[in-house]
PLY file of the C-alpha trace (Angstrom):
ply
format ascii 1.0
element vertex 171
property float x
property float y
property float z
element edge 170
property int vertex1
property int vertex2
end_header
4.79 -60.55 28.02
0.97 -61.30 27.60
0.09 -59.19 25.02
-0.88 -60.81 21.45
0.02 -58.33 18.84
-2.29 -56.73 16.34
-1.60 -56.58 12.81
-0.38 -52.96 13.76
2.48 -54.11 15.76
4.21 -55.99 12.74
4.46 -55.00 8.88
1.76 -57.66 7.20
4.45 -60.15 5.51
4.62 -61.50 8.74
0.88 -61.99 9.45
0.90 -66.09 8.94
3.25 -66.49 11.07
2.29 -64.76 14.05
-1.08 -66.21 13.73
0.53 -69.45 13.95
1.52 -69.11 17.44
-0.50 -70.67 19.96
-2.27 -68.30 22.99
-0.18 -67.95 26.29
2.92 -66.03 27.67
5.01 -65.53 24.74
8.62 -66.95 26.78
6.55 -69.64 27.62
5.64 -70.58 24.42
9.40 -70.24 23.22
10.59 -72.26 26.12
8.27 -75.33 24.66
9.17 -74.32 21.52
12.94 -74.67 21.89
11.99 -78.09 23.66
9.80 -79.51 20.95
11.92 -78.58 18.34
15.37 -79.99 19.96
13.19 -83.70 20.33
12.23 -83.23 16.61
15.01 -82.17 15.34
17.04 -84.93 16.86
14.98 -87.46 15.29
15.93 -86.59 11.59
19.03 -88.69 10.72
21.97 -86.66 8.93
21.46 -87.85 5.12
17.64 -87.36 5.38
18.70 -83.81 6.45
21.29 -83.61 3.10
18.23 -83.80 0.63
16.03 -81.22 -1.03
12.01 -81.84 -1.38
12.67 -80.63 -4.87
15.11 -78.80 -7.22
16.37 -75.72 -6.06
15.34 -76.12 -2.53
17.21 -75.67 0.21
18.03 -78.68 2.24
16.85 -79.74 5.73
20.33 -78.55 7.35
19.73 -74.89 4.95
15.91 -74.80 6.38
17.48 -75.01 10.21
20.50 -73.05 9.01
17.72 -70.01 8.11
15.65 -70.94 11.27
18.98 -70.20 13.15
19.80 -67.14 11.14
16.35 -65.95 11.29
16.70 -65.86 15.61
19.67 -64.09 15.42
18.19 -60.96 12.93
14.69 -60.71 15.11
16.15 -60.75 18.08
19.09 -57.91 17.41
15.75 -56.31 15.99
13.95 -57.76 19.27
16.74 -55.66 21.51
17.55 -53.03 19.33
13.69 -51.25 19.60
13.68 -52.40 22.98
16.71 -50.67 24.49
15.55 -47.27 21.91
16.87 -47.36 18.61
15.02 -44.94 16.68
15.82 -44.99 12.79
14.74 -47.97 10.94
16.52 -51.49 11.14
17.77 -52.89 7.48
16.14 -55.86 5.89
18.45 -59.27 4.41
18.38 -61.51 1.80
17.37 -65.26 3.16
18.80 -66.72 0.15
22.22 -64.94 0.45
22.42 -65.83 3.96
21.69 -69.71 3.04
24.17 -69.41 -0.08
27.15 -67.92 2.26
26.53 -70.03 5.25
27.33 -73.09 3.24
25.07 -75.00 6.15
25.40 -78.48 4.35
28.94 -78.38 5.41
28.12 -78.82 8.81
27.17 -82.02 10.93
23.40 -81.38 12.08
24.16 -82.01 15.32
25.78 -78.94 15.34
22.98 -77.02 13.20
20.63 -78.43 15.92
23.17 -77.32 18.72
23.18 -73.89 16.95
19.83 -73.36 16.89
19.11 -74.18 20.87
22.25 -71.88 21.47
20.54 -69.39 19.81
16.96 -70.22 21.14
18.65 -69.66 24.68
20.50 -66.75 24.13
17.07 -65.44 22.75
15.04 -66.41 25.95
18.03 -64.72 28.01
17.59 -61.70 26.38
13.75 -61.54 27.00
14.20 -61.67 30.54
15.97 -58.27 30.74
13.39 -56.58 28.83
10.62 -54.11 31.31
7.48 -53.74 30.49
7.45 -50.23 28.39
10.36 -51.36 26.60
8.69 -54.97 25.11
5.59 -52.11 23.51
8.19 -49.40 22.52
7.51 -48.72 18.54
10.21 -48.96 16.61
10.79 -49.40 12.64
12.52 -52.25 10.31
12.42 -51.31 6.44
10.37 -48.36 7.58
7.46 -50.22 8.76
6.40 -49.95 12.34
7.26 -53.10 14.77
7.31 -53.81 18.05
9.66 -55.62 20.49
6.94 -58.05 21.32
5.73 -58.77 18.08
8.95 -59.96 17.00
9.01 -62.51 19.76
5.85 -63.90 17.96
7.53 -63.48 14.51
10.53 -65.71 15.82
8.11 -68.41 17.25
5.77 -68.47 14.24
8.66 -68.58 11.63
9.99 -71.58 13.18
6.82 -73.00 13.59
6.16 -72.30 9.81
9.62 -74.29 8.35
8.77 -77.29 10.83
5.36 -77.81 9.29
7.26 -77.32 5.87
9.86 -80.10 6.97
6.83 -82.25 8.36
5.32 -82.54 5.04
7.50 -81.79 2.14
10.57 -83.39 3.01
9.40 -86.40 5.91
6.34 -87.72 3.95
0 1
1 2
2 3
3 4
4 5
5 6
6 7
7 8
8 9
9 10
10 11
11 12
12 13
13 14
14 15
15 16
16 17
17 18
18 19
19 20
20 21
21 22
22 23
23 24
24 25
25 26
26 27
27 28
28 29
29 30
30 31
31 32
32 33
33 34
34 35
35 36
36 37
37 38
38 39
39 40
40 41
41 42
42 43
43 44
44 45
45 46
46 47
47 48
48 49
49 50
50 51
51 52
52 53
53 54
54 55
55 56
56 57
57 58
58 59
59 60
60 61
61 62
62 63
63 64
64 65
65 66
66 67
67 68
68 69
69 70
70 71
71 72
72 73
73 74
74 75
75 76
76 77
77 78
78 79
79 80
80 81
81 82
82 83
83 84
84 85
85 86
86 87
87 88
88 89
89 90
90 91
91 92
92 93
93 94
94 95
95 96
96 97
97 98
98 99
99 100
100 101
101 102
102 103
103 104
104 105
105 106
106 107
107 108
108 109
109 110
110 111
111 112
112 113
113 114
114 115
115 116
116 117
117 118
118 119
119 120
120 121
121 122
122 123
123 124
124 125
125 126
126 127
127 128
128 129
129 130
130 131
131 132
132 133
133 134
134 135
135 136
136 137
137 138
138 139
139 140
140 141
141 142
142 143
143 144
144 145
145 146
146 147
147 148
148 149
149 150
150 151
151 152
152 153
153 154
154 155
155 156
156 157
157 158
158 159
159 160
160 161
161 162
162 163
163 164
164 165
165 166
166 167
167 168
168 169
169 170
């Protein structure tokens, strides 16, 4: 897909991220994404990934935890409008989802393992998406979205919690 959304495409909460996402093909840019992130990732050692930048934070491992969780809800959204669902898709609650994952419990290799999974599973599902279906309107919390727009969503909110990482909890 080529097209950049407008702020019509999305509802406006998720302005700074899309405009975090550099120009090009959208799977493109996920494809590098997933790469990047993986080489990161990988380079964080398991009890830098236990701490909090500050009280009541979530941890590195809750940060990829909601990166993770994050993939999964756009892109059910993602497919959902594209293959025609017409009534509006439900929001969450991030901080439930952290609280009942229980993320520090895992190794991080796995969180990291997770997320690719997910990242690929993602890029698969782009590729059987035509070309009216990635522009097909569709609604989450009654505000209009499209297909397409979410794929920016999903690259700009991971984008968004690796800067956060970068400089709040890897001075």
């Amino acid at each position: 897909m080529q097209l950049r959304p407008s702020s019509e495409d999305y509802p406006k909460y998720y302005e700074t991220y899309v405009r975090l996402v550099p120009e090009g093909p959208i799977e493109e840019t996920l494809r590098q994404q997933q790469k990047e992130t993986m080489t990161f990732l990988k380079s964080i050692s398991e009890t830098e990934t236990e701490n909090a930048y500050a009280p009541g934070k979530w941890t590195i491992k809750e940060v990829v935890g909601h990166i993770t969780d994050i993939e999964r809800v756009m892109s059910y959204r993602l497919f959902a409008i594209a293959r025609g669902e017409d009534k509006s898709l439900l929001g969450m609650d991030e901080n439930v989802y952290v609280t009942s994952a229980n993320f520090n419990q895992f190794g991080w290799e796995r969180l990291i393992t997770d997320l690719s999974t997910t990242r690929s599973s993602t890029l698969s599902l782009m590729t059987t998406i035509d070309d009216t279906s990635w522009v097909r309107k569709g609604a989450m919390l009654d505000v209009p979205v499209k297909p397409y727009a979410l794929a920016y969503i999903l690259a700009g909110h991971e984008l968004h919690h690796l800067n956060i990482i970068k400089e709040r909890y890897l001075k």
